[in-house]
C-alpha positions as a printed Julia matrix, in Angstrom:
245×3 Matrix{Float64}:
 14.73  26.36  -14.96
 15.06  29.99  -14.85
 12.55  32.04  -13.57
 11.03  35.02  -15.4
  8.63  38.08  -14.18
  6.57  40.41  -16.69
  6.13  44.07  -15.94
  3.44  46.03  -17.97
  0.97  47.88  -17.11
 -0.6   46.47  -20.67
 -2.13  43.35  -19.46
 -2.51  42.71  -23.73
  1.79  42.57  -23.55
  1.95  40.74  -20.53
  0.01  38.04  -21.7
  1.01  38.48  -25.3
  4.8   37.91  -23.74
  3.53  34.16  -21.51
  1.77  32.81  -24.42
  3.83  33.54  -27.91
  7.45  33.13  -26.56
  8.46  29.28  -26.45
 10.09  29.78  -22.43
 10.43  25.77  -22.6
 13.15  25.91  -25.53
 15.33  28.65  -23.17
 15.13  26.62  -20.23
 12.19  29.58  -18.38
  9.48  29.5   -16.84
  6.92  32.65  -15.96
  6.74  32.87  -12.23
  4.69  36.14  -11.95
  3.1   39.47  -13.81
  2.59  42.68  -12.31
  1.07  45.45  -13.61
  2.97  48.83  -12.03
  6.91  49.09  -10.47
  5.87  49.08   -6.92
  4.16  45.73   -7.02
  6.21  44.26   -9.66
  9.7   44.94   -7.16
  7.26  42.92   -4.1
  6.66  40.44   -6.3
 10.67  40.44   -7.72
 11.72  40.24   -3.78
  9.28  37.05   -3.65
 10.34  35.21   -5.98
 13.59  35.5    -6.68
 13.27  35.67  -10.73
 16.76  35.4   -13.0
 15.17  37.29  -15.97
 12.5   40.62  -15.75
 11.14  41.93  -19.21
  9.73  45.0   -18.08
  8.37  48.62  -19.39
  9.71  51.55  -17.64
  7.04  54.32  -18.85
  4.34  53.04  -16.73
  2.08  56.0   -15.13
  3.32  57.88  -11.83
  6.45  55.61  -12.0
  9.78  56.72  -12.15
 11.35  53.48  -14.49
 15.05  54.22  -14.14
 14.92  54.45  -10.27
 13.29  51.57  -10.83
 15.35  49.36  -12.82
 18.69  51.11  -10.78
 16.65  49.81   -7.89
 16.4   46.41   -9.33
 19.87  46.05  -10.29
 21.38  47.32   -7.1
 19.43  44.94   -5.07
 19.21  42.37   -7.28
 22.83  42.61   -9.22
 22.44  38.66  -10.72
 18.96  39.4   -11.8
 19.25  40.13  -16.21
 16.69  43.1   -17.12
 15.15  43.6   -21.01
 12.89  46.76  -21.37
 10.14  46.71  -23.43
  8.81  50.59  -24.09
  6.86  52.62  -26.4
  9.01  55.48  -25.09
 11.57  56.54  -28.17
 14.34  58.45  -26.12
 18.22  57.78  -27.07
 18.95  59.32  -23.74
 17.14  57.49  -21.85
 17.89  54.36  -23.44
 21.57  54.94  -22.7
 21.08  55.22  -19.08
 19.25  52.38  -18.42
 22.15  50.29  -20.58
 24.39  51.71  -17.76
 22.42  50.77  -15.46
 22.73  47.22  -16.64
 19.58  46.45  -18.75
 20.53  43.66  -21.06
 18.28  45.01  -24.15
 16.26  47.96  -24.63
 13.54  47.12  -27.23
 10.84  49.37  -28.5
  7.53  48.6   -28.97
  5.8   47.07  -30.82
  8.65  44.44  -30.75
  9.37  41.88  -32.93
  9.19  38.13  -31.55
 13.28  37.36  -32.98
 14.2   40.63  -31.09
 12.3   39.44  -27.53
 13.62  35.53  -28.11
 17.2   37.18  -29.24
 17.02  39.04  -25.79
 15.68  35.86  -24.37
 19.04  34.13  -25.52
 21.24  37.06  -24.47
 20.14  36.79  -20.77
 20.1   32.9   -20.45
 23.5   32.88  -21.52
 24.92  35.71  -19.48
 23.34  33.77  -16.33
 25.07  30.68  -18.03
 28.12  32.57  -17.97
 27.48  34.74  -14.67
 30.57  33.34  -12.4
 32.99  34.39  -14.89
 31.19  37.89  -15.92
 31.42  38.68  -12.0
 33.22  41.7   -12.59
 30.97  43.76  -14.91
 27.87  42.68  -12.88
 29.43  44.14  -10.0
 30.24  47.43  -12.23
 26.85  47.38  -13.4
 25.45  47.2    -9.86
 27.9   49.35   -8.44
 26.76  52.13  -11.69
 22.9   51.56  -10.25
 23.93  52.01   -6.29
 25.05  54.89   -7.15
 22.36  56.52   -9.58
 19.78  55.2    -6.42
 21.32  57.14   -3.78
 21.02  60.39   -6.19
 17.76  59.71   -6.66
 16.94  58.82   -2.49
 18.8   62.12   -1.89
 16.6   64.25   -4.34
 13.41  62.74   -2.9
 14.39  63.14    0.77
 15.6   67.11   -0.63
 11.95  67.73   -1.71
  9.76  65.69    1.42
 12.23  66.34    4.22
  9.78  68.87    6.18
  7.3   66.02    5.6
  6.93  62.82    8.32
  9.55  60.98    6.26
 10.59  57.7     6.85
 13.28  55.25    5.42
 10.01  52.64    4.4
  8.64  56.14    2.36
 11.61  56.58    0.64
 12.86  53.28   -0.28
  9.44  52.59   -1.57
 10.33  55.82   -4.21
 13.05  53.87   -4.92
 11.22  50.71   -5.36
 14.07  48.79   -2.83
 13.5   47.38    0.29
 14.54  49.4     3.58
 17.49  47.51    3.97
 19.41  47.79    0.89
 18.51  52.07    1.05
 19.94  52.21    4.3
 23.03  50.11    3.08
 23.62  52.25   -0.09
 23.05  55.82    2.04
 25.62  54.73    4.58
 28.33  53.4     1.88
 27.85  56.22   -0.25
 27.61  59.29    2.32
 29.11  57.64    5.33
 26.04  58.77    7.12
 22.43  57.01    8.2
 19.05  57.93    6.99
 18.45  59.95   10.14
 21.51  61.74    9.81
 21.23  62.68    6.22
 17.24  63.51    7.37
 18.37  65.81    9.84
 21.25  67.49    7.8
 18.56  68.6     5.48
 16.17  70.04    8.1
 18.22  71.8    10.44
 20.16  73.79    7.39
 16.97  74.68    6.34
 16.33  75.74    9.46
 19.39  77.7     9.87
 18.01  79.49    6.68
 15.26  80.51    8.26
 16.33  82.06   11.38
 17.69  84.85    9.43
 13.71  86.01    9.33
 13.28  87.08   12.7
  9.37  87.49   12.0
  9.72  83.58   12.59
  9.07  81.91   16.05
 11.97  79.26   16.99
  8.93  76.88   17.29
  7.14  77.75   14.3
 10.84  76.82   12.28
 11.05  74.04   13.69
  7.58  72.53   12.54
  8.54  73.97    9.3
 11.29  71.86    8.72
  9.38  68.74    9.71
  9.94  68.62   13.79
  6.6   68.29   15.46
  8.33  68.24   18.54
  9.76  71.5    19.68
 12.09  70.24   22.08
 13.63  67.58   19.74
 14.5   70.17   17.54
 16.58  71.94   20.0
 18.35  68.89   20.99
 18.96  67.95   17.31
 19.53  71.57   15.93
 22.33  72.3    19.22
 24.35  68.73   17.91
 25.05  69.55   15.02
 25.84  73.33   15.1
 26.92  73.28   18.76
 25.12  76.19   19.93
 21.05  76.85   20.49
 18.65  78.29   17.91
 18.16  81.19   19.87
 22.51  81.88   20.04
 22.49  80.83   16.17
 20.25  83.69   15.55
 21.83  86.47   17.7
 24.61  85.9    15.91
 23.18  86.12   13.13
């Protein structure tokens, strides 16, 4: 049997979706529902599902990190979106991110069981389509490590953490850190620090600005680990960085 998660945050579709779709006659059974991205991606890494019907407009989500998060991690797992939201562009993206069908809503019971049919026989088929899964999940690595780099560009002066940003990314820690390293050759911490201490260097052209008081603006609560971190990676002090400025 394969298994199948619903992700709405319209319990009406959800259970609209487990009661009027014959899963017996595909082979499926529902495993699980969830009602937002965050929760529906726990549940996804619980249980393993083949086949996710999910919307991807779902308040204070972000669906296409989503659903690139989903397919990176999960590159076997076959994704059909079900939205209200009527955007060409953003219906081609999440087709190259891998998304099986993109049906809008209200949706028509043929077009969810020919979706249905689509997915059970691309898993039937899944050895041999090895290739273009890989693509697909290569295409979604990729879009996720854009998206893990924006986030970390706009929090880094925060207390980030890997578990903060993979959760924006709606992967586990793991598979972030994997995807950062492959696709920048450098770890979260590395990356983190990049970010802060060019900031930094930006702002020890103000000379109005304490060395301290920079480095708490760039997100080191520590004064002295700033130093060490800010002399690695330009190879001289703060304090020499500015005089010759």
């Amino acid at each position: 049997m394969y298994r199948v998660v619903l992700i709405d945050d319209e319990q009406i579709i959800v259970e609209g979706l487990r009661r009027v779709i014959p899963w017996q006659e595909y082979q499926c059974e529902v495993v699980g529902t969830a009602e937002d991205a965050v929760s529906g991606a726990e549940l996804i890494r619980d249980v393993h599902p083949h086949i996710l019907f999910t919307d991807i407009r779902m308040p204070g989500q972000d669906g296409l990190a989503m659903l690139a998060g989903l397919r990176s991690e999960f590159p076997d797992l076959q994704v059909s979106v079900l939205t209200g939201y009527r955007d060409f562009s953003y219906a081609q993206e999440a087709i190259r991110l891998g998304v099986t069908r993109f049906l809008l809503k209200p949706s028509k019971l043929d077009e969810i069981r020919e979706a249905l049919g689509a997915m059970t026989e691309r898993l039937r088929t899944l050895p041999a389509a090895g290739a273009e899964e890989s693509d697909d999940s290569r295409r979604a690595g990729h879009y996720l490590v854009r998206h893990a780099l924006a986030y970390m560009e706009q929090h880094y002066a925060e207390k980030l953490t890997l578990l903060e940003v993979a959760d924006a990314c709606y992967v586990s820690q793991w598979h972030l850190s994997k995807l950062l390293n492959g696709d920048t050759g450098k770890s979260f911490n590395d990356i983190l620090n990049s970010l802060r201490i060019e900031e930094a260097k930006r702002l020890l052209a103000d000379p109005s600005l304490r060395i301290g008081d920079i480095g708490e603006m760039v997100g080191y609560a520590d004064t002295a680990h700033f130093a060490r971190v800010f002399k690695k990676l330009t190879d001289m002090s703060a304090n020499e960085y500015r005089r010759r400025l």
